[in-house]
NULUM-290386 format. One record per residue (C-alpha): residue number from 1; x negated, y negated, z negated. Coordinates in steps of 0.1 Angstrom, whole numbers, plus 5000, padded with zeros to 4 digits. Each point is the difference from the previous one (the first is absolute). Layout:
N
<pt><num>NUM</num><x>X</x><y>Y</y><z>Z</z></pt>
...
//
This chain:
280
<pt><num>1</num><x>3326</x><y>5507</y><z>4743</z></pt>
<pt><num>2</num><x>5025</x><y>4980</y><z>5023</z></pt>
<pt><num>3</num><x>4991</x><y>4996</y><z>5034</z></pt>
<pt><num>4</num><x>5018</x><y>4965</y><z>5004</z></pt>
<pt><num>5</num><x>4968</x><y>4974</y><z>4995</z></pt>
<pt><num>6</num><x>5024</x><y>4972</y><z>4999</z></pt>
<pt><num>7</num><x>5009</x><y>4965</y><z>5010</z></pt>
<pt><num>8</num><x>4966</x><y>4994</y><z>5011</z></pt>
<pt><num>9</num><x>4973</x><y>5027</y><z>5002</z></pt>
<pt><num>10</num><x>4960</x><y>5000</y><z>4994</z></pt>
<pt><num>11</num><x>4996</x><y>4976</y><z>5033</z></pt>
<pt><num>12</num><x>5016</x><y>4975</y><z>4986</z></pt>
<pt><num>13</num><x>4991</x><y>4965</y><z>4984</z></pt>
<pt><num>14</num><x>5018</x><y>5012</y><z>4968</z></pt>
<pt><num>15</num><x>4981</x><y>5027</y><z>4999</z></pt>
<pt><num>16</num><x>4969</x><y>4986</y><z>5002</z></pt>
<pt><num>17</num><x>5007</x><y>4974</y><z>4978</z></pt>
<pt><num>18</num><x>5024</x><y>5011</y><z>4974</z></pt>
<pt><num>19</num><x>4973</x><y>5036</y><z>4996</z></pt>
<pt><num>20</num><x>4978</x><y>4976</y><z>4980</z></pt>
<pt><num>21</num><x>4995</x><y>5000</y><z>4961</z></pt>
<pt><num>22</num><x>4986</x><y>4963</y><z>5001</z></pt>
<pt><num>23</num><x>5032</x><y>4992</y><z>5018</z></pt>
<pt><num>24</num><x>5018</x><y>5009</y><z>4970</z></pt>
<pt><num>25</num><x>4981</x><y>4972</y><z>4984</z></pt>
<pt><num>26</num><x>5027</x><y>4973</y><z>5017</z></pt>
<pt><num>27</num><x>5023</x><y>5019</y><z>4983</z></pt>
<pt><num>28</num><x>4993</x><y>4978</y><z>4969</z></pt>
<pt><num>29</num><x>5000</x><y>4967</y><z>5020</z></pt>
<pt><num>30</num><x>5029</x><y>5010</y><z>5014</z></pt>
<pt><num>31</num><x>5017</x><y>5002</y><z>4970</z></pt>
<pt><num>32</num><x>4990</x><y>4967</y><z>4987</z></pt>
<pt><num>33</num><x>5009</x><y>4980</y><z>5030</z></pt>
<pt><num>34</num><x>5037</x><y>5019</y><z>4996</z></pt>
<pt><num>35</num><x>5003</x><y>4991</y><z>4970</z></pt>
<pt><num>36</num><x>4991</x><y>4965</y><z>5007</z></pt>
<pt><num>37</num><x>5033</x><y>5001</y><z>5018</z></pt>
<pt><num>38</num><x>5029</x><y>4988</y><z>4971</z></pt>
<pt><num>39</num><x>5031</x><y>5019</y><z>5017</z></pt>
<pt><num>40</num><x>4971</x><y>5027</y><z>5002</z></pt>
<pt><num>41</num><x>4994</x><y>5001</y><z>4968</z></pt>
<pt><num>42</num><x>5037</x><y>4996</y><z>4990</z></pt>
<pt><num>43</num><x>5008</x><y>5031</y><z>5013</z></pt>
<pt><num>44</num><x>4973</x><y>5016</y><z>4983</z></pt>
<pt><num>45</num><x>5012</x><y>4986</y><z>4965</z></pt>
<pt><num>46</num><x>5035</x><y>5015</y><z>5009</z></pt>
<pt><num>47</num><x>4984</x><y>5033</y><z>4999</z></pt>
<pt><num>48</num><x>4975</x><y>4993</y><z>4974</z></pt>
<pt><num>49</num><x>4974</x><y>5017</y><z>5019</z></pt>
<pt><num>50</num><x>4971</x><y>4981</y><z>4985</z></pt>
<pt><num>51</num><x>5009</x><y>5004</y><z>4967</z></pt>
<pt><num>52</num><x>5009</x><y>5037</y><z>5001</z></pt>
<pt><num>53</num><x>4974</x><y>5014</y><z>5017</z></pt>
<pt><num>54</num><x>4979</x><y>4969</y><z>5018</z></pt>
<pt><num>55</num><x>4984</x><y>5027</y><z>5031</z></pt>
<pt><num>56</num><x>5035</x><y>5012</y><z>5012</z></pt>
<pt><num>57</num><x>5004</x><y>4972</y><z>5027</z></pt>
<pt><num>58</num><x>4969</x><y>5000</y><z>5006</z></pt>
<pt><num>59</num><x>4994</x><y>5041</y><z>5006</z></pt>
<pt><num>60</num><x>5035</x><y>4997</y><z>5014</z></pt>
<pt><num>61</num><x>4990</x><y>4977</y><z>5029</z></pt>
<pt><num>62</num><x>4967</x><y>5021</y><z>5007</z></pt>
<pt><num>63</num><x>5017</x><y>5035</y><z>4999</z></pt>
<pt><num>64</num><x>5028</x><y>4985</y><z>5022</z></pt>
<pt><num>65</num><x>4967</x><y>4984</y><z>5024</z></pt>
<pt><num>66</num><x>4982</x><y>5037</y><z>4999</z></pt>
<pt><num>67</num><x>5037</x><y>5021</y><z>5007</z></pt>
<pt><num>68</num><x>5008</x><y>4979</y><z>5028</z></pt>
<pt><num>69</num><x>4962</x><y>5001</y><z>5015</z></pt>
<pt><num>70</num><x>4991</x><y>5035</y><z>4991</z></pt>
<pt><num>71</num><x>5028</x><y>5019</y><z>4994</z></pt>
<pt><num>72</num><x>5028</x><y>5023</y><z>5025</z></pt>
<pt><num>73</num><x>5028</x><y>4978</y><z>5014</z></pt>
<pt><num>74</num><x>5026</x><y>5015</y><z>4976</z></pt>
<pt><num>75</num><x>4977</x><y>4989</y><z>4970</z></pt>
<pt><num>76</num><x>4996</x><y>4966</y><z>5008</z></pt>
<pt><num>77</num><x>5037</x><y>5000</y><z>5006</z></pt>
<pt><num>78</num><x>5007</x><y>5013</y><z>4963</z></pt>
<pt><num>79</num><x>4978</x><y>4976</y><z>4987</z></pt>
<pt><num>80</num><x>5013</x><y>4967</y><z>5018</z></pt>
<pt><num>81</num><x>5033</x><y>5013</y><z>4990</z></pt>
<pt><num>82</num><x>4992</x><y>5003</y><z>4961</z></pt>
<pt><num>83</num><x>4989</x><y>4962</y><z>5005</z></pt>
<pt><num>84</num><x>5026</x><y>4987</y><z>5018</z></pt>
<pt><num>85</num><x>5025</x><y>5018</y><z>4978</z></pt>
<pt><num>86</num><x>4983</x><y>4983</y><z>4973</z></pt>
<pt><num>87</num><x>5001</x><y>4968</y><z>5016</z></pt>
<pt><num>88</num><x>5036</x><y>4995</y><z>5003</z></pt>
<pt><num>89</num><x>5006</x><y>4994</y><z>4963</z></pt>
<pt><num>90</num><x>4969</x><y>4976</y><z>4997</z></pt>
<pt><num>91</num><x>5022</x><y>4969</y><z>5007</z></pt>
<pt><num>92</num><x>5009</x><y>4965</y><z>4979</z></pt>
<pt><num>93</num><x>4994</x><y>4963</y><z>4987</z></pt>
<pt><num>94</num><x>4968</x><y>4993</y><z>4992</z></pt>
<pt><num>95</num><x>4999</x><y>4975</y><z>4968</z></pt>
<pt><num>96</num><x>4963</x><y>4992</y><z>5001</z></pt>
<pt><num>97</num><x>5001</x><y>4988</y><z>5040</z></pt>
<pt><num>98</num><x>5041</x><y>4991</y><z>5005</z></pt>
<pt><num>99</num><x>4996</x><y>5023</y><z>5032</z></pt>
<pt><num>100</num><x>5016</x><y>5038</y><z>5007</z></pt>
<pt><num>101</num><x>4979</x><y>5028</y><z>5000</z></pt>
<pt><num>102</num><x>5007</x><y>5031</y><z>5023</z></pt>
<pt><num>103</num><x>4979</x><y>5026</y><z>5003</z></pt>
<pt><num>104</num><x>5020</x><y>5006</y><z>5037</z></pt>
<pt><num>105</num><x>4994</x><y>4963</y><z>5008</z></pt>
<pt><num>106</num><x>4980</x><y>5002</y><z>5036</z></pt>
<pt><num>107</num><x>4973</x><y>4973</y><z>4988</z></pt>
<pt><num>108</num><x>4995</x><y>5014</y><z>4964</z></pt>
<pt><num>109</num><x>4996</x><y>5033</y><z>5019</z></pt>
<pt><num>110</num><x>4974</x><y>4984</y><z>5022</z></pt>
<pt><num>111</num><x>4982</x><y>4983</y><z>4975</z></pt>
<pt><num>112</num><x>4991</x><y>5036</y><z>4982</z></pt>
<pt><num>113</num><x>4992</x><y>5015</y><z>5030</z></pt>
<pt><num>114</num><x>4979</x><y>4973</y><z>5016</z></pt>
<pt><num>115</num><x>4981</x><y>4993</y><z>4965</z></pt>
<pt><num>116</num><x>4988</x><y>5041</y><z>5001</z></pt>
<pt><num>117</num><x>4991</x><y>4998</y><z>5040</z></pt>
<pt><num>118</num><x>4981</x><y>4966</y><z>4996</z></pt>
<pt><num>119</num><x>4984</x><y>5016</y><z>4967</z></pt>
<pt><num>120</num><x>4992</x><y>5037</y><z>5016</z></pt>
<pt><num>121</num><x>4984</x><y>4983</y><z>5034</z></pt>
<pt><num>122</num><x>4979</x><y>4979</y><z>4978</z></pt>
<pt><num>123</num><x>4987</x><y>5027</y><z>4979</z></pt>
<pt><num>124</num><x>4991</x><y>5019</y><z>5028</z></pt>
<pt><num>125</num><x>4984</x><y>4971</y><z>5022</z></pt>
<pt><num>126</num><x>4977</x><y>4996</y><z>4967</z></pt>
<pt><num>127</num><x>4992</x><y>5033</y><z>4991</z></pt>
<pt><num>128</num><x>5005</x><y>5025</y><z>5032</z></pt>
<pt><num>129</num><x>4993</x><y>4979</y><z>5032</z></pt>
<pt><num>130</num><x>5013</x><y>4968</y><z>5021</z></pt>
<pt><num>131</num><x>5033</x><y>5003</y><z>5023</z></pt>
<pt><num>132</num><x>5009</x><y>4988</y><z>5028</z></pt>
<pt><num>133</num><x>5028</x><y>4979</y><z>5011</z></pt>
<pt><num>134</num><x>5012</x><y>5031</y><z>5015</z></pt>
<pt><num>135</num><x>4993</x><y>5024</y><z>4974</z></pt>
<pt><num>136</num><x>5016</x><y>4977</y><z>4972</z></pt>
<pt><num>137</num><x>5036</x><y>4993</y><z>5025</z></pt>
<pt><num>138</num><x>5004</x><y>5039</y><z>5010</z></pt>
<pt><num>139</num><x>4995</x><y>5005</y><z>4958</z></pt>
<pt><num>140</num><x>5029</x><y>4971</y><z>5001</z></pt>
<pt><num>141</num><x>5020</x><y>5014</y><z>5024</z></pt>
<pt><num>142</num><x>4996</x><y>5038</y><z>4984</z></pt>
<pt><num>143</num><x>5005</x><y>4985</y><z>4966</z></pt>
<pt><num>144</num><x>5036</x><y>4989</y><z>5011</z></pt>
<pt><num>145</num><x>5013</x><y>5035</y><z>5004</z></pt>
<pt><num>146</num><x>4990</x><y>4997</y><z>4956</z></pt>
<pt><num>147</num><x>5015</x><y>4966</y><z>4994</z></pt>
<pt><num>148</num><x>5034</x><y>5014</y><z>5020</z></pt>
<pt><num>149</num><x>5007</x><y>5030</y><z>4980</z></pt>
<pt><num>150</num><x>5004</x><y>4981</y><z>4971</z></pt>
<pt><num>151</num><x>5022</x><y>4975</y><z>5017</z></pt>
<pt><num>152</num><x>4978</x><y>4971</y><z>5013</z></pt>
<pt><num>153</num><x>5018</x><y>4985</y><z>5030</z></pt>
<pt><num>154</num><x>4970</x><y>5004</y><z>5022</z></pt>
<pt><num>155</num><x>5015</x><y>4981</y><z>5029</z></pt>
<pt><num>156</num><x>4996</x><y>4971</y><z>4973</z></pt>
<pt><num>157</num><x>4960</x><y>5004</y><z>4992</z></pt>
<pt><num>158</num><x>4973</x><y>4985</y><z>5014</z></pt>
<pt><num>159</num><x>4984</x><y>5019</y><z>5036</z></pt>
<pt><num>160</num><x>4966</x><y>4998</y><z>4986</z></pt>
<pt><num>161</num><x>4977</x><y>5006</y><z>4970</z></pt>
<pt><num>162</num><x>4989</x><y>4964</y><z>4999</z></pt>
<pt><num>163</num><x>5034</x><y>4989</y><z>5005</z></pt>
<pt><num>164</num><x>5012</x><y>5021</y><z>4968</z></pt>
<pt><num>165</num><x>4967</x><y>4985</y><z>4981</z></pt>
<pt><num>166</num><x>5011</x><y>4969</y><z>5007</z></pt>
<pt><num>167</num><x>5033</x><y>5002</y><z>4995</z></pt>
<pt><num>168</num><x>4990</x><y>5009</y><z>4961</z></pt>
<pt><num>169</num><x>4977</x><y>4972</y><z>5000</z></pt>
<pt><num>170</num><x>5027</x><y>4973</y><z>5008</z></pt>
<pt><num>171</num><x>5022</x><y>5010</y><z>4979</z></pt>
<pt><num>172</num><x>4980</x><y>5002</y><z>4975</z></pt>
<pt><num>173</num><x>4996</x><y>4962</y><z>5005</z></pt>
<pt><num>174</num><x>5036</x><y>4992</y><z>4995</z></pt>
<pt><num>175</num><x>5010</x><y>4982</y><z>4968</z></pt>
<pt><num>176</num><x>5004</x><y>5023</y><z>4972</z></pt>
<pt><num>177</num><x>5002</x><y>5031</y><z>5025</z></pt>
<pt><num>178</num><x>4973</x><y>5014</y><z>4973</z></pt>
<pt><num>179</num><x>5005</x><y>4995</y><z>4965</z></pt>
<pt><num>180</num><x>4985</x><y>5015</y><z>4967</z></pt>
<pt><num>181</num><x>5025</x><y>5019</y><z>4987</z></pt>
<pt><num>182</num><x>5003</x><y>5024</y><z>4971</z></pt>
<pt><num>183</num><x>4999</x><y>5030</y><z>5023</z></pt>
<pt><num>184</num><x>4969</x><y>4980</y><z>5020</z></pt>
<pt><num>185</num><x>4982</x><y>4998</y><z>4964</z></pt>
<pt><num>186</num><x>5003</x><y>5035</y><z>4987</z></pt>
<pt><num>187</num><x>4985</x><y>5014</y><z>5040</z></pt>
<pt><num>188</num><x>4974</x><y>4975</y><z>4992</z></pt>
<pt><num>189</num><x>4996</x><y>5015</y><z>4967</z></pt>
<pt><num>190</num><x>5000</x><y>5035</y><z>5014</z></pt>
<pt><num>191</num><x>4977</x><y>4996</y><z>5029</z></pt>
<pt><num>192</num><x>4975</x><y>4979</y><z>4976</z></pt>
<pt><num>193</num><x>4994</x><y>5027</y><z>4972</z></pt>
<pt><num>194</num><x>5037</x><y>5016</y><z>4989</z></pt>
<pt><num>195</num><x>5007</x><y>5034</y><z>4996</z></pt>
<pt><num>196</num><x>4980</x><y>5024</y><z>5025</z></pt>
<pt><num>197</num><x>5005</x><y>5038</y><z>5010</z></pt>
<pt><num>198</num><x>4972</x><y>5020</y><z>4989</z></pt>
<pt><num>199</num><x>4984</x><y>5009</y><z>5033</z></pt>
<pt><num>200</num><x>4998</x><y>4968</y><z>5012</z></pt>
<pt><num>201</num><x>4985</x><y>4979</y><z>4971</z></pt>
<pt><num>202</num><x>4967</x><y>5001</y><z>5013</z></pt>
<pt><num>203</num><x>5002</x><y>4983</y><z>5028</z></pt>
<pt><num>204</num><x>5034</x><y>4976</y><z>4990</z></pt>
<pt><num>205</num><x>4973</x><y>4971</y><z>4992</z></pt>
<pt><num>206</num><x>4989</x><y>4997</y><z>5038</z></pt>
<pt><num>207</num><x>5035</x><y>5007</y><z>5014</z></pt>
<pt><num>208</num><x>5015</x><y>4973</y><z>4974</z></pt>
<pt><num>209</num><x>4967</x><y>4977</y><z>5012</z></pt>
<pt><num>210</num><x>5004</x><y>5009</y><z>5034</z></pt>
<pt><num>211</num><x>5041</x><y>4990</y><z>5000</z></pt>
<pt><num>212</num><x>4997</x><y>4970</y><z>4982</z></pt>
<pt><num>213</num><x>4969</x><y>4985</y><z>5021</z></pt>
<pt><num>214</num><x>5017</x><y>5011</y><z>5034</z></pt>
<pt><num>215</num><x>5030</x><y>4982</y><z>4998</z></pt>
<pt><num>216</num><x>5007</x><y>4972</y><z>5024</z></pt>
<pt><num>217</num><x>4995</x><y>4963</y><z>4984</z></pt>
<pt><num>218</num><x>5037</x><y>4993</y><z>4992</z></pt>
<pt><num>219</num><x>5008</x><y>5031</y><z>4981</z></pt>
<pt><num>220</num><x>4965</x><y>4993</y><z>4975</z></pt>
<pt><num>221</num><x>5013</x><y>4968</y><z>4992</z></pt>
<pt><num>222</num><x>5029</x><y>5016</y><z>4986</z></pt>
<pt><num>223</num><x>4979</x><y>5027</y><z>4983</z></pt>
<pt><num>224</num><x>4976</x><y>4973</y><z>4987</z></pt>
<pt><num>225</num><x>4968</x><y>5018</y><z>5016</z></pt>
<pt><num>226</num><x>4977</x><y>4977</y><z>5003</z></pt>
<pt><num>227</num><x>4970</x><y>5004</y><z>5032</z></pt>
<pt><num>228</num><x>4966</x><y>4999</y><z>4991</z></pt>
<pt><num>229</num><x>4969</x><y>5009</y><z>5019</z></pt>
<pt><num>230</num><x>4992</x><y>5031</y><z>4981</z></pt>
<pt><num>231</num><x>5032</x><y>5012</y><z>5004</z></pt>
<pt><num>232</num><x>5002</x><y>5002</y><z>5037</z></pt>
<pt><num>233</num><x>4960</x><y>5010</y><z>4998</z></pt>
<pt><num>234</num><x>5010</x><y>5032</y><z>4975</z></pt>
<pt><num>235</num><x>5032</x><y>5005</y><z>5023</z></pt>
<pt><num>236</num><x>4984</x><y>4999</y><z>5034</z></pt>
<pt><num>237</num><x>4970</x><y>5027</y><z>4984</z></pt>
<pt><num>238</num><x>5025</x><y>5022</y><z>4988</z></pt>
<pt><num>239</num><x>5021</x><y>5000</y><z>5029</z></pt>
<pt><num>240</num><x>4972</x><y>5008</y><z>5023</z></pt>
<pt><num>241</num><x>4984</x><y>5024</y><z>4980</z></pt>
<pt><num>242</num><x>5032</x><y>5020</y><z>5007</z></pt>
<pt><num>243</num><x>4995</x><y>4995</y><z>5033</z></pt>
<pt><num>244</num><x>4970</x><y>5010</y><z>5002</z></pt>
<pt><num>245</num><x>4995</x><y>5032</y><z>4977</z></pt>
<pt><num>246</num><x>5039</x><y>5011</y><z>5017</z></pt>
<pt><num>247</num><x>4982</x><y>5020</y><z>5024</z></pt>
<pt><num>248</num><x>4981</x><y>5024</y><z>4981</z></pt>
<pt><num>249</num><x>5028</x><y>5005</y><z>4979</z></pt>
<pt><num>250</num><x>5018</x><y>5035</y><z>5001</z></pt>
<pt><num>251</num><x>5037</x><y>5000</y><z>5010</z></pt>
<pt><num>252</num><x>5012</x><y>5003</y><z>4963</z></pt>
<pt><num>253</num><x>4985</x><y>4968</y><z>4993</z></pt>
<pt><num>254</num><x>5010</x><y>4982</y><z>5031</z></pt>
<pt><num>255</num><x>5036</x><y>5014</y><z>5009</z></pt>
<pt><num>256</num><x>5031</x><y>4994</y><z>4976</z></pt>
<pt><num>257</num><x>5013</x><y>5039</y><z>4993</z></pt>
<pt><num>258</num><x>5032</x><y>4998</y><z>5028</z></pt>
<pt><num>259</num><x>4978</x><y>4990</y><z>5028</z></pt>
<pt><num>260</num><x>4979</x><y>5030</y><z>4990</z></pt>
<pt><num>261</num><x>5030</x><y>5028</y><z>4996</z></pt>
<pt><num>262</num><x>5016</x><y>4979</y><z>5036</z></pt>
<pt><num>263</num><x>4969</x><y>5009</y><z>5014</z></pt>
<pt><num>264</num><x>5001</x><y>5036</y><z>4983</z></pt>
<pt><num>265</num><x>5033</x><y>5007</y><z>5011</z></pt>
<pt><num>266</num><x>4994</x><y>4987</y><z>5035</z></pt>
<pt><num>267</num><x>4967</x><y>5020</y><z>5008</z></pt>
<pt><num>268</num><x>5019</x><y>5034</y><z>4993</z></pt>
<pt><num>269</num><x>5022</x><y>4996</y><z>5021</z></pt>
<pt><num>270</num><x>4992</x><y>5012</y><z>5036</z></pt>
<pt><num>271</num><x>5028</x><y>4988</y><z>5017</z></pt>
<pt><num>272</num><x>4992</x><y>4965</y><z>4989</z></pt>
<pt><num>273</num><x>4975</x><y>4984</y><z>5027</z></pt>
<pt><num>274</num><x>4982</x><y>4966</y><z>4998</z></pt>
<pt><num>275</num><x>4966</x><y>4993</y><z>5016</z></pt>
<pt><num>276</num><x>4986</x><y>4991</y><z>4967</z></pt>
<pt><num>277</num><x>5018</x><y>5028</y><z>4982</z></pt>
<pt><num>278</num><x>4966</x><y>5002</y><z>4974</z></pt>
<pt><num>279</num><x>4986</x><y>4965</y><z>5004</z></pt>
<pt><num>280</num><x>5027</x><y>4982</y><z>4980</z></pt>
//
């Protein structure tokens, strides 16, 4: 067990939020609104991701997410490196939306990594507890140290959560900044009903419901889900019977497996101190 406990540490918003299996939920919605995102999408149909195995980018992203929250320094290097290594051949013309993909483009860098902090905050405001302004900037501001490893130009973002939420929001606006591609259709595809891994196929129905029926307005027009009244009825119930049954949960239910060996690793070691060293 190293004794490094990382970028951040258990006091930390990332931490606190990123520890959360229901977070993990965004993870799905995340992936939609990327793939929203046609120069997005066309570097995902460079590398045939969807087609060869349709959860690599999307355990990619999370394992990336959970290395750089939970794990030492020198493993959240190794993995920003492996992506950003991967990143530098993701380039091209893309012939569905005239524009030029680059997986090391600043904004198309932005756009994945604001999609999955706007999508994690959300899961967690519905399903752990309410931030504050506060709470949601210093997650923000932390979650820059992430978006910078793997080549964001941070100086570049938005200072604020809000002001990254936003941000997605107007540009989701912009004429044909989101369009229905090929790439957009097969996630849709996947997230709806495609092929699912074995230990999580009892509960893909809600996380598929719960993805689809939490996007913002603009990205279910492009999906074609439509709002009804028993939709957001069955999706506020569900949502808050998380939140509600969450507490009497054990740890193995409520804690994705590398906050619980972070926390592991960290409470063995004596020469590790933090005033909440075994409330975290």
């Amino acid at each position: 067990m190293k004794a490094d406990p990382g970028y951040f540490g258990p006091q930390s918003m990332m931490w606190k939020v990123n520890k959360e299996i229901t977070v993990l939920f965004g993870g799905a919605r995340a992936l939609l609104m990327h793939a929203a995102h046609p120069l997005i999408a066309a570097g995902a149909r460079q590398t045939s991701f969807y087609q060869r195995d349709p959860w690599k980018r999307l355990i990619r992203t999370l394992s990336l997410q959970n290395s750089v929250t939970f794990g030492t320094k020198s493993e959240a290097d190794e993995s920003a490196h492996r992506i950003n290594k991967l990143h530098e051949v993701i380039n091209g013309k893309d012939e569905v939306s005239g524009g030029y993909y680059d997986a090391l483009d600043h904004e198309q860098l932005l756009w994945v990594h604001a999609c999955l902090q706007i999508s994690s905050i959300y899961f967690y405001e519905k399903t752990v507890k309410k931030l504050s302004n506060e709470e949601k900037n210093q997650y923000h501001v932390e979650n820059m140290k992430s978006a910078e490893l793997v080549l964001v130009d941070i100086k570049k973002m938005p200072k604020t959560h809000d002001e990254l939420k936003n941000w997605v929001i107007n540009k989701s606006r912009e004429p044909r900044y989101l369009m229905h591609t090929d790439v957009a259709k097969d996630v849709q595809d996947i997230i709806a009903g495609g092929p699912v891994p074995t230990h999580i196929k009892p509960i893909w129905p809600f996380i598929a419901f719960t993805a689809f029926n939490t996007l913002p307005r603009e990205f279910k027009s492009l999906y074609g889900i439509k709002e009804t009244k028993l939709k957001n009825v069955i999706l506020e119930f569900n949502l808050k019977f998380l939140k509600y049954t969450r507490p009497f949960l054990p740890p193995f239910f409520r804690l994705i497996a590398p906050a619980r060996w972070a926390k592991q690793r960290i409470v063995r070691n004596p020469n590790l101190k933090f005033k909440d060293k075994a409330n975290f």
